[in-house]
C-alpha positions in Angstrom: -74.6 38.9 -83.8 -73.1 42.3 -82.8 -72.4 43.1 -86.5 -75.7 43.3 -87.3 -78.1 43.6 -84.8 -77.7 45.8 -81.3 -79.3 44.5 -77.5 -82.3 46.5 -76.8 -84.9 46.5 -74.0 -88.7 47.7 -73.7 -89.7 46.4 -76.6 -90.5 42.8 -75.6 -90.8 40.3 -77.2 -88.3 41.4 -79.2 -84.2 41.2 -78.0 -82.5 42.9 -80.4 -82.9 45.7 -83.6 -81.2 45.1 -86.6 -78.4 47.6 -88.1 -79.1 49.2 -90.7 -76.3 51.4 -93.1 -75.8 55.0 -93.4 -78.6 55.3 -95.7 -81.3 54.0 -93.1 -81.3 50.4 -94.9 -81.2 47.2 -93.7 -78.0 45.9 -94.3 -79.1 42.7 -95.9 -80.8 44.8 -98.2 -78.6 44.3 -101.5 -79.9 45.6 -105.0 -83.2 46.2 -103.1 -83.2 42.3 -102.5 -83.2 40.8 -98.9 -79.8 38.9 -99.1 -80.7 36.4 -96.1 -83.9 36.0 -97.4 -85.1 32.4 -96.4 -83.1 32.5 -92.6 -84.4 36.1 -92.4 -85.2 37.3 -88.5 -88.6 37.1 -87.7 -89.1 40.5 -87.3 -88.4 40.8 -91.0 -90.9 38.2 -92.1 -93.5 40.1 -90.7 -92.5 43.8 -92.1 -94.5 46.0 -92.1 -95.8 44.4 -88.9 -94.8 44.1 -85.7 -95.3 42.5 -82.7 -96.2 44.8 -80.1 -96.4 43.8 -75.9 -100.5 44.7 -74.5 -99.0 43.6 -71.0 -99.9 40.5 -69.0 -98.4 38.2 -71.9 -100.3 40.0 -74.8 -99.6 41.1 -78.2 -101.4 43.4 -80.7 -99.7 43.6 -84.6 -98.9 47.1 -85.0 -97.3 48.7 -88.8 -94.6 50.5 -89.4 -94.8 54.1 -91.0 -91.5 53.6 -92.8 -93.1 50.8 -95.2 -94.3 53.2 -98.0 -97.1 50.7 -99.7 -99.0 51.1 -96.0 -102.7 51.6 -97.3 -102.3 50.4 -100.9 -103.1 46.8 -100.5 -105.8 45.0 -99.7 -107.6 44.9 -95.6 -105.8 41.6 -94.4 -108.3 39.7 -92.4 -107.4 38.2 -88.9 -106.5 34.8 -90.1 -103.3 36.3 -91.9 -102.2 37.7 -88.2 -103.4 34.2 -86.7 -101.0 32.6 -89.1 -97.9 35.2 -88.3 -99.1 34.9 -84.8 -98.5 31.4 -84.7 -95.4 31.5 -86.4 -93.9 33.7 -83.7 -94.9 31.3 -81.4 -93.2 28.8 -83.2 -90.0 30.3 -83.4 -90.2 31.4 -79.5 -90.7 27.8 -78.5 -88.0 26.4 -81.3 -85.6 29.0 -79.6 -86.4 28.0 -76.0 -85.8 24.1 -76.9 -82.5 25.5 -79.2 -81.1 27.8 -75.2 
C-alpha cells in the first residue's frame, strides 16, 4: 500500500491519501482513464465528494475544488448522497468483518 497511498490522520474516516505523480495526478490515472477502475478506493468512487467528520460520529459530503466540472451539472438531490452514504457504510463494515 505504501506505493500508492501515504498514512494520514485528522481526516477521519479516511486512513490514508492516495499518491499522485509529479503532475498532481492520480497515479492510476492512465490516458485520462482510471486504471483500477472497478476495485477503485472509495474515496475515488465518490470524487468530487468527500466524506467529511461533523464530530460525535457524523458526516457531511463536502466537494473538491480541484474537480473542474464543479457547478456544470445538474443539483444532485439527497437520495444520490443516501446512496454513496450507504455505500461507505458498507465498505466500513465489509472492512471490519475482512480485520
Amino acid at each position: 500500500m505504501s506505493e500508492f497511498a501515504d498514512k494520514i490522520s485528522g481526516f477521519e474516516p479516511y486512513l490514508y491519501r492516495m499518491k499522485k505523480n509529479s503532475g498532481g495526478k492520480c497515479l492510476f490515472l492512465k490516458d485520462n482513464r482510471c486504471a483500477i477502475y472497478g476495485i477503485r478506493p472509495l474515496i475515488c468512487r465518490f470524487y468530487p465528494f468527500e466524506l467529511r467528520s461533523a464530530g460525535e460520529d457524523q458526516y457531511v459530503f463536502a466537494y473538491t475544488n480541484e474537480c473542474p466540472c464543479i457547478g456544470s451539472g445538474p443539483n444532485l438531490k439527497r437520495e444520490y448522497f443516501d446512496k454513496l452514504f450507504k455505500r461507505f457504510i458498507k465498505t466500513m463494515k465489509e472492512d471490519l468483518t475482512e480485520a
